[in-house]
N, C-alpha and C positions, 0 to 999 in steps of 0.2 A: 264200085264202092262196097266197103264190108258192111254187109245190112245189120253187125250188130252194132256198131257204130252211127247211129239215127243222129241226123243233125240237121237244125234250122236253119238254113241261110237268107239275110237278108240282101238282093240284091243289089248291086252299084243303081243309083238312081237315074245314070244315064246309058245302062250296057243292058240292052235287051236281050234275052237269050235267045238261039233257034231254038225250034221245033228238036233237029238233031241233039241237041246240047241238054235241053230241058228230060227229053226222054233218057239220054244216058245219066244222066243226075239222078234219077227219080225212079231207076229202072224198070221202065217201061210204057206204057202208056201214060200221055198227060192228062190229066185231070182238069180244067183253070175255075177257079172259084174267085167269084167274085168278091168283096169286105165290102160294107157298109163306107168304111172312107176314103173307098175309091182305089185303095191298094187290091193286088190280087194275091190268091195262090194258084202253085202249080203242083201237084200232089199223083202219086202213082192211082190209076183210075181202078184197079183189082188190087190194090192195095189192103183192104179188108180180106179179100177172095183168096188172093196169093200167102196170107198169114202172114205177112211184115210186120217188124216189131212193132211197137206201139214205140209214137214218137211224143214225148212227153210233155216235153217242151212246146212244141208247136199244137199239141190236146190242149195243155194250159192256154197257152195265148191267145188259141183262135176255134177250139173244141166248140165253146158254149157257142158263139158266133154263128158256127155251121152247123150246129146241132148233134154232132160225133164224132168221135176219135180218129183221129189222122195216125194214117200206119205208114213207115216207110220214109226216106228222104221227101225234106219240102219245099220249094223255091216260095220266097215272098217280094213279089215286084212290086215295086214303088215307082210312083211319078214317071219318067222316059221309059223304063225298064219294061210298065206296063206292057200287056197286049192289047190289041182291039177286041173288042170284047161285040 
């Protein structure tokens, strides 16, 4: 993925993603962050370290939540999609 290109996806509600799939998405290590309403994220884990752009959109939406800014592609799993946490 072009990392200047930062983009939120909201997953399908019943399509869980691998491990393999999550890391290519996200490039590189997974991160999973749990929400308040039971949704997750899945976020590059040296994402700060590696200097990825800042992802704006997913800082807006879910920044205050976790308390800083999300760098990098983000998956956000909902309902099935989830993981076990």
């Amino acid at each position: 993925m072009d990392q200047s290109q930062i983009v939120l996806v909201f997953s399908r509600p019943e399509q869980k993603p691998t491990l393999e799939s999550a890391q290519s998405f996200v490039g590189g290590l997974v991160e999973l962050v749990n929400l308040n309403d039971g949704s997750q994220l899945l976020v590059n884990e040296e994402g700060m370290l590696k200097s990825l752009p800042l992802n704006e959109t997913a800082t807006i939406l879910f920044g205050e939540i976790i308390g800083q800014p999300l760098h990098g592609p983000v998956l956000h799993l909902i309902n099935n999609a989830r993981w076990l946490d």
